[in-house]
C-alpha positions, -999 to +999 in steps of 0.1 A: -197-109+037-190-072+043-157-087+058-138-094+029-151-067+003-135-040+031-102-063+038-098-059+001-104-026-002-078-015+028-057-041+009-055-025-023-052+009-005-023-007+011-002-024-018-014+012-033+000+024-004+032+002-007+031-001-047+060-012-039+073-040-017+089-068-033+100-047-065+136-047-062+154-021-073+182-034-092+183-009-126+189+026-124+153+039-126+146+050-092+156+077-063+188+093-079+190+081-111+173+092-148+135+099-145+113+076-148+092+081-180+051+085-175+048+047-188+079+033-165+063+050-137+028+035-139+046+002-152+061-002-121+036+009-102+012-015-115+045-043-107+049-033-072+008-037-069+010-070-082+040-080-054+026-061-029-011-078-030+010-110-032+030-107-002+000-097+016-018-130+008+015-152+017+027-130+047-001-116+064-035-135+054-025-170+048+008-168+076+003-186+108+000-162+129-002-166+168-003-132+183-024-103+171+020-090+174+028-110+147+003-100+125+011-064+134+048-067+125+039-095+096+020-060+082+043-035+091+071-051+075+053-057+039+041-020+047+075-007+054+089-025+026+065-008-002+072+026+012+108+023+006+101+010-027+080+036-037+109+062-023+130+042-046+110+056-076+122+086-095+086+101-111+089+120-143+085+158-138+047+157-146+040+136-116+062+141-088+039+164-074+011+137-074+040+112-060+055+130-034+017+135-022+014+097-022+046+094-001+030+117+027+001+099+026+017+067+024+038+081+055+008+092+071-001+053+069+029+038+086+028+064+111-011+051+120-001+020+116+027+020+141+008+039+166-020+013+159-001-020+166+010-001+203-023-010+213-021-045+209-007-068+235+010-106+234-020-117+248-040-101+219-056-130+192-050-120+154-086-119+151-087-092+173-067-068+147-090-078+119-121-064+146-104-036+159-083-023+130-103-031+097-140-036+109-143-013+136-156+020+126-138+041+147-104+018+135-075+044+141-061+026+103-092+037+083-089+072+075-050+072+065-055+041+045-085+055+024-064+084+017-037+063+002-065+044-017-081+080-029-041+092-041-040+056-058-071+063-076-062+095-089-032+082-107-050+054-118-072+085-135-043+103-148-031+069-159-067+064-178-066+099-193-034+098-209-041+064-220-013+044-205-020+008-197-020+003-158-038-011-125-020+011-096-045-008-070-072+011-071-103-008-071-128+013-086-105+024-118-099-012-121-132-029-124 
């Protein structure tokens, strides 16, 4: 079932990509306010993994979805969402190098993304984005996605070395 081992994978690149989405940002830890510490940061990035691959399952994969449009926006919202979210962080000064890289990447995402879901019409079934967006080879998703996977997996690794507890969504450092 190469299917859902890949769906998985651009999954966790994405809710590594969002880290993010249904975090709320309700204490001061984020954009303007103190600095996250190295532990707060990868807490919350683990947190906003765990939301993110949730909201995926309840509003993308398991959503009734008529159109291949409504999966499109179903996915760009949860997408959108996590970006913010992640914007919403403020890193500690010993990785905002390695976050503002995830933001551009993450960017770099939503930008394929939206330029992606162009190409689908009304008339378009939503098994056609699963064919044409994650299975396809020359998928216009695939390369900015596994990007944001690769950034996820190098915090996971900086994460690992400085031994703080996390699972960012990266699937090899979490297995």
């Amino acid at each position: 079932m190469r299917r859902l081992p890949f769906l998985m994978l651009l999954l966790a690149a994405m809710a590594a990509t969002l880290a993010f989405a249904a975090c709320g940002d309700d204490d001061d830890d984020g954009g303007g306010g103190d600095r996250l510490t190295e532990e707060a940061y990868f807490a919350r990035l683990t947190e906003i993994d765990d939301e993110v691959d949730a909201r995926f399952d309840s509003d993308i994969f398991t959503a009734e979805s008529e159109t291949a449009q409504d999966i499109i926006e179903n996915f760009k919202a949860v997408l959108g969402d996590g970006v913010s979210q992640v914007e919403d962080l403020n890193p500690p000064e010993t990785l905002q190098a390695d976050h503002d890289d995830l933001l551009d990447k993450l960017h770099d995402a939503q930008d394929d993304l939206d330029a992606a879901g162009a190409d689908f019409s009304d008339d378009d079934l939503p098994e056609d984005v699963e064919e044409r967006l994650f299975l396809s080879e020359d998928s216009p998703i695939i390369d900015s996605f596994m990007a944001v996977d690769a950034k996820f997996c190098e915090l996971q690794t900086i994460a690992d070395e400085k031994g703080i507890e996390a699972d960012v969504g990266c699937e090899d450092a979490a297995e």
